[in-house]
N, C-alpha and C positions, 0 to 999 in steps of 0.2 A: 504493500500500500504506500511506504511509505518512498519507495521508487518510483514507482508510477506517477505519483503525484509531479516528483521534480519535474519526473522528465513530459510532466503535462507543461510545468511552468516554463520547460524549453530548456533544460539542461541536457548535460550528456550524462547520461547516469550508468553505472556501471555495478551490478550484484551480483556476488559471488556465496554462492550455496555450497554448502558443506555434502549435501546430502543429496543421494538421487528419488528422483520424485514418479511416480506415486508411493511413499511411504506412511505406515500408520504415526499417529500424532495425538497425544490429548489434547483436550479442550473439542470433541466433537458433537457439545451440546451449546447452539448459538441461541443467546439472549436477542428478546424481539426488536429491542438498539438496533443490531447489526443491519439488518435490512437498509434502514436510512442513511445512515453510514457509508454503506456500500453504495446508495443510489448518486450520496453527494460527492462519491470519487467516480462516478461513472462507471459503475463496475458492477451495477446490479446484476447483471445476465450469466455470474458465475453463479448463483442460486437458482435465479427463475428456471435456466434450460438445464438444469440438473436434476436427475429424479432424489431428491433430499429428502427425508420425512418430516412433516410439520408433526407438532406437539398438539395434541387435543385435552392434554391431561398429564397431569402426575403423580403418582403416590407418594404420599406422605406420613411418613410416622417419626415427628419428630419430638416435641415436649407432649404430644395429646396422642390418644390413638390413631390406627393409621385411617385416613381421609385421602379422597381424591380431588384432588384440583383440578376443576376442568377449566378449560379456556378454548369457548367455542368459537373464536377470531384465531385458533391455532397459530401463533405471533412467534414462539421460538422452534427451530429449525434443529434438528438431528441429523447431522451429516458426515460423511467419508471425509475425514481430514488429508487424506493422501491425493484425492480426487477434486478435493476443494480448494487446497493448497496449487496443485497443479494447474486449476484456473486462473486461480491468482496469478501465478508466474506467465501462464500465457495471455491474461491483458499486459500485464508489464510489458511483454515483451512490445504487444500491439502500440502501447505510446513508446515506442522506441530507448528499452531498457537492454540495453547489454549483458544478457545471462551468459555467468561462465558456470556451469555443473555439469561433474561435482569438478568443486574447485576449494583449493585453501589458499590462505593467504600465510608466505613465509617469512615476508620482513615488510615493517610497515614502519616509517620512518618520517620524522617531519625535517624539512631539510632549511626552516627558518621562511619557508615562502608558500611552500606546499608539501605535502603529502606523499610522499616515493612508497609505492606499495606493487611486492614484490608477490602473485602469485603464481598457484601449479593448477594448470588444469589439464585434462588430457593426459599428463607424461608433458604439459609443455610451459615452461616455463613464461609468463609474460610478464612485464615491465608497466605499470601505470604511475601518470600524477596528476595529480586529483589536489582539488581545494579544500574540501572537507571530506572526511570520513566518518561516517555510521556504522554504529555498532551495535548488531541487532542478534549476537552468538545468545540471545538466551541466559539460562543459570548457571554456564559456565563461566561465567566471571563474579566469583563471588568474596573478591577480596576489598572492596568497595562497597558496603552497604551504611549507609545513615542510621538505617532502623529497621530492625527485624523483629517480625510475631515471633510467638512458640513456634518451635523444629519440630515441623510435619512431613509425614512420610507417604505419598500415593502408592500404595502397592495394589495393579492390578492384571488382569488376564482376559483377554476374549476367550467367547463360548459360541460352539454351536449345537442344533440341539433340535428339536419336531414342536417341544413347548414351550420355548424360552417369554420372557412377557415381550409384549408389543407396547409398553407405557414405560419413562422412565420411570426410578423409583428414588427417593431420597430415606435415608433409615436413622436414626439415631440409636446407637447402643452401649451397651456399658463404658465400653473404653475408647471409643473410636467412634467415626461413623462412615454409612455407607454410599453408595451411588451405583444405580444399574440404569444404562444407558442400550438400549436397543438402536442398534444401526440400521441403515438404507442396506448393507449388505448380505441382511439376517444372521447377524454376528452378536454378540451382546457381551457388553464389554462392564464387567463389573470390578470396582476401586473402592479399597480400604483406605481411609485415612488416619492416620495413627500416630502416636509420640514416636519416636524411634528406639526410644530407650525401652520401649510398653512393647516394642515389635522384637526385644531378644529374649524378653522374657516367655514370647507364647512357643507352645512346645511344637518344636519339630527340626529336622537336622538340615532342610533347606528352605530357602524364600519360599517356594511353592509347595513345599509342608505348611509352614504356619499361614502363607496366603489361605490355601481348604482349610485351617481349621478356623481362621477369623470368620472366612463366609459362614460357616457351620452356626456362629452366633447371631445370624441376619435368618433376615430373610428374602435376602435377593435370590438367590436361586430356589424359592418354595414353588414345588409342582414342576421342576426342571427336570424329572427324570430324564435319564439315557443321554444328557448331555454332557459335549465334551471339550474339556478346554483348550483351544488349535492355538493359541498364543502362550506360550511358558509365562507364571508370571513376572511381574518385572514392578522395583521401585524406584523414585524420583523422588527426588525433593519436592515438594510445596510448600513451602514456608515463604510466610508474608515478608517479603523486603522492599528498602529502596535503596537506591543507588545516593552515593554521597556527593558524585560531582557528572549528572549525567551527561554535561553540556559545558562546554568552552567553543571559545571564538573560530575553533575548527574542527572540532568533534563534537559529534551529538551520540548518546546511548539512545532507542528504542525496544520499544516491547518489555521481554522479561529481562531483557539489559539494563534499562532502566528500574524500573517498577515493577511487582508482583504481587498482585492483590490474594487473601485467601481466598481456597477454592469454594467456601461454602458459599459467596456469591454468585457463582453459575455463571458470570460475567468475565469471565479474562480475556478473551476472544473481542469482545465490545471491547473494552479498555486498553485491548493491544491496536486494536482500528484508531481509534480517538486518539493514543498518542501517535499514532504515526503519521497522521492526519496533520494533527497539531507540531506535531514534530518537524515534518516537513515545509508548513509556513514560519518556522523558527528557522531552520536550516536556507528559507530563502533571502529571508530579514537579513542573515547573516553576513550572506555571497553578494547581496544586490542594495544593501543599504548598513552599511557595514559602520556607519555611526549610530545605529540602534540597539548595536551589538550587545549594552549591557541590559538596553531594555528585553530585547529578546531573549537572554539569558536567564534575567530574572521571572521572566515570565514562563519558561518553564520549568523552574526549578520548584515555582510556586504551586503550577498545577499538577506539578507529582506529586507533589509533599499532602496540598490538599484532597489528593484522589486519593494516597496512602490511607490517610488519615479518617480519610470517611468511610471509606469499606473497612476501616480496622473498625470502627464504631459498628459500623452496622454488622461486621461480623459477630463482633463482641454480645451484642445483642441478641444473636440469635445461640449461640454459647450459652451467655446465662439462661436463656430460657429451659434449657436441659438442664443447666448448673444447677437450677432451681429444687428439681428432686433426686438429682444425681451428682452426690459428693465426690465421685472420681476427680483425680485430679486435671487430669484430660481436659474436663468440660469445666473444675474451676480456675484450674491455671487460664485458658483463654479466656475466660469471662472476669476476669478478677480486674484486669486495668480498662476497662470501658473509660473514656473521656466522657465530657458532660453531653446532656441533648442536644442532639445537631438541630440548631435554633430555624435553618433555613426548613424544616422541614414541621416547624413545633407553630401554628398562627397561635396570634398574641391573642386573649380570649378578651380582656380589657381592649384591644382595640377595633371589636365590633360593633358595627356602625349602624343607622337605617340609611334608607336609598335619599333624604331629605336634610340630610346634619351638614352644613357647613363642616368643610376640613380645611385641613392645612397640613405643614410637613412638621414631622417630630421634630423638636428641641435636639432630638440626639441624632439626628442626622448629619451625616460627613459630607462633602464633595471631595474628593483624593484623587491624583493622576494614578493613577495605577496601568500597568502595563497588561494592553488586552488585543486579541486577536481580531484585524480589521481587514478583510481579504485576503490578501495572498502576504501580507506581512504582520510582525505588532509592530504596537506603537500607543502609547498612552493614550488613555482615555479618561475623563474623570467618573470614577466608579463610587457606586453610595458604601458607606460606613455607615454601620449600628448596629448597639449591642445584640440587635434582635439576630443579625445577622451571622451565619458560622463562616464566613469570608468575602470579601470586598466582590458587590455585583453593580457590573458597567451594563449588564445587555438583558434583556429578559423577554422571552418569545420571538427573540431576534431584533428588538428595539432597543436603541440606544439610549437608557433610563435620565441621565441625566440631561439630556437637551429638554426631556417633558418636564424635569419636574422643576430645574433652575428657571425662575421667572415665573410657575404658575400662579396666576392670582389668587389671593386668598378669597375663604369663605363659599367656594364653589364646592356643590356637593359630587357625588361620586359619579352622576349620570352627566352632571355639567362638564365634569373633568374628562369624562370619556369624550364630550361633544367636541369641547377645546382640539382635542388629538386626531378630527374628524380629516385635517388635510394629509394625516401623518401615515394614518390608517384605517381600515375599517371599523364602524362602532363597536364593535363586537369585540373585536381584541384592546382596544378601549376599556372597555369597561374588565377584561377577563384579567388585565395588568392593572387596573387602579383600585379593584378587587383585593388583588395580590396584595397589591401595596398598603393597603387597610390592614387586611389578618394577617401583617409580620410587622405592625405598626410604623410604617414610613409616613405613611398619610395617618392622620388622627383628628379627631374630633378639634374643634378649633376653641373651643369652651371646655375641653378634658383637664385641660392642667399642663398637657404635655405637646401639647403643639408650638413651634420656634416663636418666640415675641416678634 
């Protein structure tokens, strides 16, 4: 994604894959995100013309008995990561990406001007130099992290089989929990997650002894008879990190280079899109407007840190909720440092309004330049500040917050404020952002107490 893009913006971009493709891959369960994501790099039609499985449903047996979640808009996507990856690689190629695979890279060198980077592909050695370099190797680079969760361990294996489930399944269990993942290829691909210290105590003389005897405590394989496990199992790291310096004035980290959120969000796959996304109008700021360079810099250092930070909450959250009747340490070590309520997501209950009250803007309202993403580059913006707030927001439904709200007249109520916005935008989104700005108290009653003198 994150090549493709440049080389939308008109560069020469050049990606070098370690690995030959069609290969299997975790993360082959896509959050409903990714669809838009993909549309706004152009890249939707590595989904649409693929037979992928849509999600109608999931089980769940996490802190309550197990329940089905259906979701009759089937929004997340079950796909071949070996088959979906290798679309990807052939749009890249389509906006004119230079694939070397497989290919490594032997000596990578900065020579005070540019980037001398020495790889092997074929048996053949070649010579590039390059302005910047991206570094997208994943969790091998893990000597570099800011901030690490609890050291989690994925240990899992494909199955086939005559009755394996056709529904994901999510499980919570004593010391661990589960994930059974049915594929497009009638494979079903089931992952323990676990301490790693908790995986040498369970009995057996290989990974794939203790892998069968973890499942043995689930119930992801119930009613699987005569099925067989065609992939040995295998583990990985998962554990939540971030990168301490993902980004200088001519390197950038992306993906799980950078950031790695826990897997209990189902999201990594979205949050690898979005940074490469974002990553790549960072990397353009950099090459094509190269006195922004600390603004760009800063600005993604900010939205790793903030994205870290919020799935470690929301992870944390959904921890405690098991932590709640099960004292393992598993479930209270993760639930034990939760940060406080993510405010953006908490409406102020004091700042509900009728459709007829004269408002105004809080007393504890900011205007702050802060460094934010404005087409194909950053570049400061002034973003609102307050407390209500869990991080500084410039844009909201894709508007620009602070041009509406600096200068709005007082005493106007919430339908007048949406009128005001009528050249800006449709009423409707109008009112659905000055809404917002009520229940997280930006706008406030103008007679409360708390609106700016």
């Amino acid at each position: 994604m994150f090549a493709a893009r440049l080389a939308h913006l008109g560069y020469q971009v050049h990606l070098i894959e370690r690995a030959r493709f069609p290969r299997r891959h975790l993360g082959e369960s896509l959050s409903p995100g990714v669809m838009s994501l993909l549309a706004a790099a152009q890249m939707q039609d590595v989904i649409e013309s693929a037979a992928f499985s849509r999600v109608s449903g999931v089980w769940v047996k996490w802190a309550e008995e197990l329940t089905l979640r259906q979701d009759e808009r089937e929004q997340g996507i079950l796909v071949d990561r070996g088959e979906f990856d290798l679309r990807l690689l052939g749009r890249a190629r389509d906006f004119g990406v230079r694939v070397y695979q497989p290919a490594r890279i032997l000596e990578q060198v900065w020579d005070g001007g540019r980037w001398r980077v020495r790889i092997d592909a074929d048996r053949k050695q070649t010579d590039l130099s390059v302005d910047l370099l991206a570094a997208a190797s994943g969790r091998r680079q893990t000597r570099q992290r800011a901030l690490v969760g609890s050291s989690t361990l994925a240990v899992y294996g494909y199955w086939r089989g005559t009755s394996l489930p056709t529904m994901p399944r999510i499980e919570a269990g004593r010391d661990a929990w589960y994930w059974g993942v049915p594929l497009p290829d009638g494979t079903y691909n089931t992952l323990v997650f676990i301490d790693p210290e908790q995986l040498r105590c369970v009995a057996g003389a290989t990974l794939g002894e203790r892998f069968l005897r973890l499942l043995e405590a689930s119930n992801l394989m119930e009613n699987c008879s005569g099925a067989e496990l065609v992939v040995p199992a295998h583990a990985i790291d998962a554990t939540a990190y971030l990168s301490n310096n993902p980004v200088t004035r001519n390197r950038i980290e992306i993906g799980d280079a950078a950031v790695a959120i826990d897997p209990i969000s189902s999201s990594g796959v979205q949050k690898a899109i979005q940074i490469a996304l974002s990553g790549a109008v960072v990397a353009n700021t950099l090459l094509r407007r190269p006195e922004s360079a600390e603004t760009a810099i800063s600005f993604y250092r900010g939205q790793l840190a903030d994205s870290f930070e919020r799935h470690r909450r929301w992870a944390g959250q959904h921890y405690r909720a098991v932590a709640n009747h099960n004292n393992h340490s598993f479930w209270s070590k993760r639930a034990a440092s939760i940060p406080g309520p993510d405010l953006m997501l908490a409406p102020a209950a004091e700042a509900r309004t009728s459709m007829t009250a004269p408002l105004a803007l809080s007393r504890d309202l900011k205007f702050v330049p802060t460094p934010c993403l404005r087409g194909d580059f950053v570049s400061l913006a002034n973003a609102l500040h307050h407390p209500r707030l869990a991080s500084p927001l410039a844009f909201l439904g894709g508007r620009e917050l602070a041009p509406l709200l600096q200068g709005l007249p007082p005493s106007l109520t919430l339908v007048q404020i949406a009128q005001s916005w009528s050249r800006r935008m449709p009423f409707a989104s109008g009112m659905a952002i000055a809404g917002w700005l009520v229940s997280h108290g930006i706008l406030v009653e103008q007679n409360g107490g708390e609106a700016a003198p």
